[in-house]
C-alpha positions as CSV (number, residue, x, y, z in Angstrom):
1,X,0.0,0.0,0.0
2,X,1.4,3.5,-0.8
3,X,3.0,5.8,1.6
4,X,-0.3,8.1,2.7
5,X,1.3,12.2,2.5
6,X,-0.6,14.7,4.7
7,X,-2.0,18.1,3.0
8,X,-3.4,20.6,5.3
9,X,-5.3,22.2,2.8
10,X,-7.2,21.5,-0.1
11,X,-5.8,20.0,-3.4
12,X,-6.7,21.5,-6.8
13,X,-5.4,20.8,-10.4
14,X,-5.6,23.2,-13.4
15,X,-6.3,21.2,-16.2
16,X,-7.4,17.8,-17.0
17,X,-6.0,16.5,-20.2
18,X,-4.1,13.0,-20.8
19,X,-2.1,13.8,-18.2
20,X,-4.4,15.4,-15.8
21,X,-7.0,11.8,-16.1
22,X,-3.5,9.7,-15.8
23,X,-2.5,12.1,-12.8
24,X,-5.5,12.1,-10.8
25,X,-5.7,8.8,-9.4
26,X,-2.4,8.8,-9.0
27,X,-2.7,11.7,-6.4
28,X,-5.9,9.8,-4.8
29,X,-3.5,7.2,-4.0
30,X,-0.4,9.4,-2.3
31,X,-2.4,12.0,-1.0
32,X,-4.7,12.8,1.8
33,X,-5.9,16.2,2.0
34,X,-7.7,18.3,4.3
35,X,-11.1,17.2,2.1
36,X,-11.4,14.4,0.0
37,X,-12.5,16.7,-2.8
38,X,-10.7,17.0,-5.4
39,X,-11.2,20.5,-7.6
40,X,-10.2,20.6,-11.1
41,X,-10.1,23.9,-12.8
42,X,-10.8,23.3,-16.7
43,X,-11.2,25.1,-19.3
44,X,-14.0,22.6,-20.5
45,X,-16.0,20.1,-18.9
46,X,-15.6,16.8,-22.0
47,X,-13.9,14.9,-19.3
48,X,-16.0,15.6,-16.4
49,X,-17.4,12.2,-16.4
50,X,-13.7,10.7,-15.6
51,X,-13.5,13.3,-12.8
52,X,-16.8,12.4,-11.0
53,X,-15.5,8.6,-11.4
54,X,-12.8,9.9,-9.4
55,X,-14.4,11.7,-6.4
56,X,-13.2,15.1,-8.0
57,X,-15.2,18.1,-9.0
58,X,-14.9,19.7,-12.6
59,X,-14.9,23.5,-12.0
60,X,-15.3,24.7,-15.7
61,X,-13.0,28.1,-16.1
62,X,-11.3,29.5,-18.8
63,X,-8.2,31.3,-17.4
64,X,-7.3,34.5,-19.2
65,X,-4.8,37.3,-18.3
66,X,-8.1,39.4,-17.6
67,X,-9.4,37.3,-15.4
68,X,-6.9,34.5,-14.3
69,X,-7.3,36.1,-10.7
70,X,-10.7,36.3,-10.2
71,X,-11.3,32.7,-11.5
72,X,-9.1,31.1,-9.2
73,X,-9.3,33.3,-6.1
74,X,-13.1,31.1,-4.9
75,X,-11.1,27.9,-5.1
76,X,-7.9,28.3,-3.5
77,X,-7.1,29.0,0.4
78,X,-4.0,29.1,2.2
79,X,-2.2,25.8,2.9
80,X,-3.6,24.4,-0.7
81,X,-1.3,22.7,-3.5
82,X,-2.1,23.8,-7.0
83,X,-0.8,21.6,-9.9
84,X,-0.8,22.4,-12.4
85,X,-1.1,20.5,-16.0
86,X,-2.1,22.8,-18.8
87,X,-0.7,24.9,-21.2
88,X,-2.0,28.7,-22.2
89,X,-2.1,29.7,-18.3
90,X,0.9,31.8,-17.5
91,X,2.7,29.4,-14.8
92,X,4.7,32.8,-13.6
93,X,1.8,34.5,-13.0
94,X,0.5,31.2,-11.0
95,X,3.6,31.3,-9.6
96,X,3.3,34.5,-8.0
97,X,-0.1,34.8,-6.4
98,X,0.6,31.3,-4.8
99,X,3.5,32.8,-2.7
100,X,1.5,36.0,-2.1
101,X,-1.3,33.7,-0.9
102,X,0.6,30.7,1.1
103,X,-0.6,27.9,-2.0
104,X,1.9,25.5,-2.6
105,X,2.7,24.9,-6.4
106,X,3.1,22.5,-9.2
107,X,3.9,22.0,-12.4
108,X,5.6,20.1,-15.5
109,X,6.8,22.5,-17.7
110,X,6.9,26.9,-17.4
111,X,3.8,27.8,-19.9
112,X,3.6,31.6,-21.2
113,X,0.1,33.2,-22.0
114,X,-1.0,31.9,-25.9
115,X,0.8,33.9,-28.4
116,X,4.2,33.3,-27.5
117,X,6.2,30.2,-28.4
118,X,4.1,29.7,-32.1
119,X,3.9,33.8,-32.8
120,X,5.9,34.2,-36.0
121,X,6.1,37.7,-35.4
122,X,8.6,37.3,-32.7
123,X,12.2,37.2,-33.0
124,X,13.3,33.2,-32.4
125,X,15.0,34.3,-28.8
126,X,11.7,36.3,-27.9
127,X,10.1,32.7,-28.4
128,X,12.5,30.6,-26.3
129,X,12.3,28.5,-23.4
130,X,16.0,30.6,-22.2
131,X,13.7,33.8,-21.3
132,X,10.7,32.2,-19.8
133,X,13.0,30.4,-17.6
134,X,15.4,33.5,-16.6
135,X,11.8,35.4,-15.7
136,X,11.1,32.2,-13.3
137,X,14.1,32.4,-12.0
138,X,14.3,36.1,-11.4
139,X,11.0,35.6,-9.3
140,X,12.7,32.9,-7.3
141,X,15.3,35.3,-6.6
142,X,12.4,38.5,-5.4
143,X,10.4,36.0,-3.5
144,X,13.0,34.6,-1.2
145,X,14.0,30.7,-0.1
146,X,11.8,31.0,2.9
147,X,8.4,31.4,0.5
148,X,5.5,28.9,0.0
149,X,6.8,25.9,-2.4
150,X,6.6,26.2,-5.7
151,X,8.2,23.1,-7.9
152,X,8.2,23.9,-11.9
153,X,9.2,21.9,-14.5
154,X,8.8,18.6,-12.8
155,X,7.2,16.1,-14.9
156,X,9.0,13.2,-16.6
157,X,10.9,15.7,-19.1
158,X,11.8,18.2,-17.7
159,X,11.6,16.6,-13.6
160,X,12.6,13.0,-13.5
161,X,15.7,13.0,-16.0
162,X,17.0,15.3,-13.6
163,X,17.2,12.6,-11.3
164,X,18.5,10.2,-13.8
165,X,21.3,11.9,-14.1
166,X,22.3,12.4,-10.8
167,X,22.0,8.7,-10.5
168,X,23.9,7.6,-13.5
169,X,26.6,9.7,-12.1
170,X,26.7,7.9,-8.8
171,X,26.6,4.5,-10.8
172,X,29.5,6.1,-12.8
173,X,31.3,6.3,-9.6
174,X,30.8,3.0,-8.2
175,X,32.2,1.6,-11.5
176,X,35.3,3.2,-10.7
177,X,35.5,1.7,-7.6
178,X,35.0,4.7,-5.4
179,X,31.9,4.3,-2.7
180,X,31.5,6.8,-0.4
181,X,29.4,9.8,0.5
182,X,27.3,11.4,-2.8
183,X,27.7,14.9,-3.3
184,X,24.7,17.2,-1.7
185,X,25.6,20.5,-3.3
186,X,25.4,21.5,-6.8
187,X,28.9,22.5,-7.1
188,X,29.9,18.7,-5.7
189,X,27.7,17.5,-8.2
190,X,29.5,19.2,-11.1
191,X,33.3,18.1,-9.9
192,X,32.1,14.7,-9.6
193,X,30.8,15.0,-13.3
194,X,34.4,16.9,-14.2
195,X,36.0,14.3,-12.6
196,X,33.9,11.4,-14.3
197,X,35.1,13.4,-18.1
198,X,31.4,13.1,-18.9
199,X,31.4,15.7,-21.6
200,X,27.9,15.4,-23.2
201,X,24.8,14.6,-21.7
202,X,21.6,14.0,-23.6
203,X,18.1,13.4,-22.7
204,X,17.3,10.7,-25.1
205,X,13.8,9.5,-25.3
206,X,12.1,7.1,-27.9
207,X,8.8,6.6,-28.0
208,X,7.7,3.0,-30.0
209,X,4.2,3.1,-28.9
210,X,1.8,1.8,-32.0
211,X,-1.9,2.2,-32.3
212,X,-4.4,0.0,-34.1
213,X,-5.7,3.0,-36.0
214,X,-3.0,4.7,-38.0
215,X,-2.7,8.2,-38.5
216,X,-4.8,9.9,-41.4
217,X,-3.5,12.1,-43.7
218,X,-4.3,16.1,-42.2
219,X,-4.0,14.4,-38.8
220,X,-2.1,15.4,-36.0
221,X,-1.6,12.3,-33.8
222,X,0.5,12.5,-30.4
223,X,1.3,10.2,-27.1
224,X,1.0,13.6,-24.6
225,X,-0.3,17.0,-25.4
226,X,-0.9,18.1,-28.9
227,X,-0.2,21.8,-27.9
228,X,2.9,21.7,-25.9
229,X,4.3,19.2,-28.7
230,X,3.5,21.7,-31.4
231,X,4.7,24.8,-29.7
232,X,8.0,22.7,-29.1
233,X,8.3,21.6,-32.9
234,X,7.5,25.2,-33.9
235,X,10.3,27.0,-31.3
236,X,13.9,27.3,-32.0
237,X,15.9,24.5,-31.2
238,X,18.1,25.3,-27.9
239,X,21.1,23.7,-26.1
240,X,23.8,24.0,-24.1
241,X,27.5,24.3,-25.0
242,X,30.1,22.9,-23.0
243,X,33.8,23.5,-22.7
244,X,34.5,20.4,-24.8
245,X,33.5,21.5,-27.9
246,X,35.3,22.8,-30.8
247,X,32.7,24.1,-33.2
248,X,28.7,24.6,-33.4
249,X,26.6,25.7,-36.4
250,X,26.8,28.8,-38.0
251,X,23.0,29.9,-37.1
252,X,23.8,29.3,-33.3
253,X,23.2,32.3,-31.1
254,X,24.1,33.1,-27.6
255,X,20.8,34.3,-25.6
256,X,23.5,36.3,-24.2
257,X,27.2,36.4,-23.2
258,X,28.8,34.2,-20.8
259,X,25.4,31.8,-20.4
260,X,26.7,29.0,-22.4
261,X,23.5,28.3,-23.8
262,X,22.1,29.2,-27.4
263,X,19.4,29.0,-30.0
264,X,19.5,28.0,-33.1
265,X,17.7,29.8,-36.3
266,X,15.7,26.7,-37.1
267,X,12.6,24.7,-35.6
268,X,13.2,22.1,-33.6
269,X,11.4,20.0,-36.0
270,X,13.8,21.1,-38.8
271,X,16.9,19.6,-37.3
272,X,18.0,15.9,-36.8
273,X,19.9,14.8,-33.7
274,X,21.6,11.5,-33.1
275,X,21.2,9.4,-30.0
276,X,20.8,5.7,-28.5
277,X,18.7,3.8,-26.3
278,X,19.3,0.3,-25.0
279,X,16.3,-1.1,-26.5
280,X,16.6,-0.7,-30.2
281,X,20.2,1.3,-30.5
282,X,21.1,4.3,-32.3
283,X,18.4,6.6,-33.5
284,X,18.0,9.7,-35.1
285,X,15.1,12.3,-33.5
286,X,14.9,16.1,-33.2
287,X,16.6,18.4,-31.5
288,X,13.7,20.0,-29.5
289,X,13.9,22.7,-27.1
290,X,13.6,21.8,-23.3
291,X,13.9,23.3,-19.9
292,X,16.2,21.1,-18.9
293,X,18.7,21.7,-21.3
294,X,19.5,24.4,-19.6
295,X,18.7,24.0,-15.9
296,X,20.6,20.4,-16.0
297,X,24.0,22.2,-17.9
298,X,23.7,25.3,-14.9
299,X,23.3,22.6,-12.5
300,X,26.6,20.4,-13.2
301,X,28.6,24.2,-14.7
302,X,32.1,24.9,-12.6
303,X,32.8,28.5,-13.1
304,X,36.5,29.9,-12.2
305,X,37.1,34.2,-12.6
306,X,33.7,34.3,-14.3
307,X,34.3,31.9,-17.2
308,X,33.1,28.2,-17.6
309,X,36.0,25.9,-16.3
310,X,33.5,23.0,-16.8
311,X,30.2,22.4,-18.6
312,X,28.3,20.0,-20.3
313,X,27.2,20.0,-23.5
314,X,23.2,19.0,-22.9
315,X,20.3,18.5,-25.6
316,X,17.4,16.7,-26.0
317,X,17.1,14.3,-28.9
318,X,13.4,13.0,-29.0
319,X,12.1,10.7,-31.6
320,X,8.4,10.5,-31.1
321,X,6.4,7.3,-31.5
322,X,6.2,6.9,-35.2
323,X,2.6,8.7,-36.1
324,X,4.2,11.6,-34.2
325,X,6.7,11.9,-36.4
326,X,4.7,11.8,-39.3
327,X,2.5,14.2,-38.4
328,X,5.7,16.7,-37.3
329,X,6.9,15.9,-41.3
330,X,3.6,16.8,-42.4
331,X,3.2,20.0,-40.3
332,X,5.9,21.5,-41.8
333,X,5.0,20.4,-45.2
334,X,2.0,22.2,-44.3
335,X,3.8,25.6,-43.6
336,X,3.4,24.9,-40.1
337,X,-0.7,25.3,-40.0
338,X,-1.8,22.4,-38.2
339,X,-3.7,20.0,-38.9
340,X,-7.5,20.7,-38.6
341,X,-7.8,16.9,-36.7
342,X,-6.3,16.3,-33.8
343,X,-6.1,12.7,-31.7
344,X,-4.1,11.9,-28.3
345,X,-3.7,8.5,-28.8
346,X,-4.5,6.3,-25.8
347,X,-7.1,3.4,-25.8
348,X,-5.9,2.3,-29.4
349,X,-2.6,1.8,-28.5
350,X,-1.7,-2.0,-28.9
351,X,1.8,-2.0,-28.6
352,X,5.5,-0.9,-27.6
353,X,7.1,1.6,-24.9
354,X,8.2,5.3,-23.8
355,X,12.3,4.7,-23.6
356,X,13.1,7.7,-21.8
357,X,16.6,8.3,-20.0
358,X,19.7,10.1,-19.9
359,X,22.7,9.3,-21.8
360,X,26.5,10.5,-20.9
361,X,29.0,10.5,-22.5
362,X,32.8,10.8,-23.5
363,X,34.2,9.9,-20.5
364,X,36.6,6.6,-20.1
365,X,33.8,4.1,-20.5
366,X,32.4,6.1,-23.9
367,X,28.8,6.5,-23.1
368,X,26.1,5.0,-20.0
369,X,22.7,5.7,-20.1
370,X,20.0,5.3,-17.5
371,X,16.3,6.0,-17.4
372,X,12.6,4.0,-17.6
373,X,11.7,1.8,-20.0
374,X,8.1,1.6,-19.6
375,X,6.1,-0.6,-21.7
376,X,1.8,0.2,-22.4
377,X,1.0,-3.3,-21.2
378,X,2.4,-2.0,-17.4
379,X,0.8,1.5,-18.0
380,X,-2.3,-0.1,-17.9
381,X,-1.7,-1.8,-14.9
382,X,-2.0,1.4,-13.1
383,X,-3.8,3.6,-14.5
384,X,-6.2,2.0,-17.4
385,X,-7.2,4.7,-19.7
386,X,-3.1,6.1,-19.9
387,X,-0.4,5.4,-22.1
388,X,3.1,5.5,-21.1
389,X,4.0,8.9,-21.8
390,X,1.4,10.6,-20.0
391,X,2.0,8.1,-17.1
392,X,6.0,8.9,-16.7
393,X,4.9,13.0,-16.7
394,X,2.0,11.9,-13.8
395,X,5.3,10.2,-12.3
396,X,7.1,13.5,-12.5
397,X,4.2,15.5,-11.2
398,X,3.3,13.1,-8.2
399,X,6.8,13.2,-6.8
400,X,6.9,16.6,-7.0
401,X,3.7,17.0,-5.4
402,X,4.7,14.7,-2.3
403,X,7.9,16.9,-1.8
404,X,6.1,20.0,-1.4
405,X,4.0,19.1,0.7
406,X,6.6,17.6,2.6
407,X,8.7,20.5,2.6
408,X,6.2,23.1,2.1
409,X,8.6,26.3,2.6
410,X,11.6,26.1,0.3
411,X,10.8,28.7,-2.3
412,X,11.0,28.5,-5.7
413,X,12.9,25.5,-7.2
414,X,13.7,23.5,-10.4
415,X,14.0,19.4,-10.2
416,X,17.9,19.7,-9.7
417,X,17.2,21.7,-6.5
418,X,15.3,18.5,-4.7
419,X,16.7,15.2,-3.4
420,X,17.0,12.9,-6.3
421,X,16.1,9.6,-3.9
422,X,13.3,11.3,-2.4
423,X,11.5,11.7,-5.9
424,X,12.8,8.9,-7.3
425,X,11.3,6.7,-4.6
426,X,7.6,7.6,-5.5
427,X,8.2,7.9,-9.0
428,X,9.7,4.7,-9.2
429,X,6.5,2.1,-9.1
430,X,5.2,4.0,-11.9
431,X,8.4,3.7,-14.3
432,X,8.6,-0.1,-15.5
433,X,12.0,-0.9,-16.1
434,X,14.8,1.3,-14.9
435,X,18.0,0.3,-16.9
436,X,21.5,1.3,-16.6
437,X,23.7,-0.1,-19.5
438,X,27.0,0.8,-20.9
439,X,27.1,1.2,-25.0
440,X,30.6,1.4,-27.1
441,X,28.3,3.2,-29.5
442,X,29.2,6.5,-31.1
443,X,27.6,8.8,-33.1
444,X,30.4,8.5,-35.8
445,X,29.5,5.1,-36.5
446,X,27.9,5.2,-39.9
447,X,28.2,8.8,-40.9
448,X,31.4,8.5,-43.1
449,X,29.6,5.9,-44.8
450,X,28.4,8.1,-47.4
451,X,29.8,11.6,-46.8
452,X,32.2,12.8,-44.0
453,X,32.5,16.7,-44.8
454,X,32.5,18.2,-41.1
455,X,32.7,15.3,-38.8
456,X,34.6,15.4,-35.7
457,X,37.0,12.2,-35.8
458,X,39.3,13.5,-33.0
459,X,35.9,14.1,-30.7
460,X,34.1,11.3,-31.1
461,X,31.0,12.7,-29.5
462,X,31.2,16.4,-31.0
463,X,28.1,18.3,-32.4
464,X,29.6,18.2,-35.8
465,X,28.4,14.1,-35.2
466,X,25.6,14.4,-33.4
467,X,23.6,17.1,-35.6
468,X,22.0,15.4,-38.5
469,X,21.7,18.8,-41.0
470,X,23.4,21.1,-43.0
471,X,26.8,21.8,-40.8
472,X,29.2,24.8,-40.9
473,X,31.6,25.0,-37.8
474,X,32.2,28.0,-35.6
475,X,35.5,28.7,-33.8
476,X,34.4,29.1,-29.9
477,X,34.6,32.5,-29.0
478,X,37.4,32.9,-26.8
């Protein structure tokens, strides 16, 4: 039986998608509030049935920036959690009047107001993840460490592979042979990585789920959210560069000096990435934009007289279950209008698995990823009507949740902020498989095959290798 966490107050979500309906019971199960009602905040009722099944109430409410706090105000009291599982509500806003009003907060990813990350009329660094994270951050800094709770970007990507990482790290240690205390701070964290050589880290996820119903032609098919996918295929590619590197593409800019992170002048959906899983090997996916390509590469950074002494290069390289991907190609073919159906696929999936981990690389044992390997058969085990990416995010979410309330003061934090074994430990039943395994794979394999103009023989695990498009190198700036 699970592990029963007080609340004090009330608990209330905003927003009941795929991942809302997979989150729910999830809470039910690890959660006793103050009331055994549950409110949900939606901006429609079509899934109010599935609530009432659940002994929740479906509060229907459009959020807007006109009205955002007067529609929430009735339904939230000091000593509530909020989580929050939407898009098109601004979390900073959220973010705010929950410290001003003593609501602990929840979410899995930092959403703007609409009009933001798919507005072509905005300059690609105006539409990146870099800037709505440096204004979260800025409030962490005006509303103190001492404020109500407030967790973002803690669902399975960005959230858990935080913790992946800081667990592939300590199995990288124990391979050497050193056991001992793990490091608590982040600067600890980021020697033992230094020490380790890991010089690239990717967030590798591939998504093999299959449906009985295949995707139409002008349909857009998806295992998670349809909106937040879109937005991230639409948004400039982003990463982190770390000291390793020699060269990047010519259409990389720095969001500004001395951050280590840039932009590209390209979609995510426009640019290949290379990366590998233990299931099925190498693959090739996109280069999207994610919080935790930056948050992870501050995290593990060593700075000496202002300059980066370490850093990891960090990406994410996602290959979406195969309709996905499709329906990504035909977007653009479409000018990026989307396509006027839209299906989350769920019940009529009959097969396969959301591979999702962390992979490092280019230290002395080449490359060792880590991460879940969960399969729809065992999604279904829990929660019935999920599939297995909606149920790692709920993961995320729920561990996130239990932390707050469990330490309900802290401020505002990112997933590298909280103890790894602490969210790990309730995510964990609801993961399948976690794997660890070693790979002499590299991304050079296969690439001279047919052409070799700017590959990286002498850096094995260089961008120039990894990036599956049109490549011109950049000398570093010094």
């Amino acid at each position: 039986m699970a592990e029963l966490t007080k609340l004090n107050g009330n608990l209330v979500m905003l927003g009941y998608g795929l991942v809302g309906q997979t989150v729910l019971p999830l809470l039910r199960k690890h959660i006793r509030a103050a009331t055994d009602e549950i409110r949900i905040l939606a901006a429609d009722d079509s899934a109010r049935a599935s609530a009432e099944a659940q002994g929740a109430r479906l509060i229907r409410c459009r959020l807007e920036p006109s009205n955002s706090r007067e529609s929430r105000e009735p339904h939230l009291t000091a000593g509530d959690l909020l989580v929050y599982i939407s898009v098109h509500v601004a979390s900073l806003d959220l973010v705010k009047w929950c410290s001003a009003s003593d609501v602990i907060y929840v979410d899995t990813s930092i959403e703007p107001w609409p009009g933001v990350f798919d507005n072509p009329a905005l300059s690609p660094r105006e539409r990146s993840n870099y800037l709505s994270r440096k204004a979260m951050l800025a409030l962490a800094r005006q509303i103190g460490p001492d404020a109500p709770t407030a967790v973002v970007d803690h669902g399975a990507n960005p959230g858990l592979v935080s913790h992946f990482v800081k667990r592939a790290l300590s199995h990288l240690n124990e391979h050497r042979g050193v056991i001992g205390p793990m490091p608590r701070s982040a600067r600890e964290w980021a020697t033992l990585a230094h020490d380790l050589g890991v010089t690239l880290l990717q967030i590798s996820e591939r998504d093999t789920q299959a449906a009985d119903r295949p995707k139409r032609t002008n349909e857009f098919v998806c295992t998670w959210s349809i909106d937040s996918f879109v937005d991230e295929l639409l948004q400039p590619a982003e990463l982190s560069i770390g000291t390793a590197e020699a060269a990047w593409p010519d259409d990389a800019e720095w969001h500004e000096e001395g951050c280590g992170s840039v932009y590209l002048g390209r979609p995510g959906a426009t640019i290949g990435a290379r990366s590998w899983v233990p299931s099925s090997g190498s693959f090739q996916g996109l280069l999207i934009t994610h919080d935790e390509t930056l948050s992870i590469a501050d995290f593990l950074s060593l700075r000496e007289n202002g300059a980066f002494a370490y850093r990891p290069t960090v990406m994410f390289v996602y290959h979406a279950c195969d309709d996905a991907m499709l329906s990504a190609f035909e977007l653009e073919g479409r000018g990026w209008v989307l396509q006027p159906a839209l299906r989350s696929m769920a019940s009529e999936i009959v097969s396969g698995m959301d591979e999702l981990g962390v992979l490092l690389a280019g230290h002395a044992h080449n490359a060792y990823w880590y991460g879940s390997q969960l399969t729809i058969e065992e999604t279904r085990r829990h929660v019935p009507g999920a599939n297995a990416t909606s149920l790692q995010v709920a993961a995320g979410a729920l561990a996130a949740a239990v932390w707050a309330i469990r330490h309900p003061r802290r401020g505002l934090l990112e997933p590298d902020d909280l103890d790894y074994e602490q969210c790990l430990a309730v995510a964990e039943p609801y993961l399948g498989r976690l794997v660890g395994e070693f790979t002499d794979w590299t991304p050079l394999q296969g690439r001279g095959r047919f052409y070799d103009e700017g590959l990286e023989h002498d850096h094995p695990w260089g961008l120039g290798n990894i990036l599956t498009r049109e490549w011109h190198q950049r000398t570093p700036q010094p």
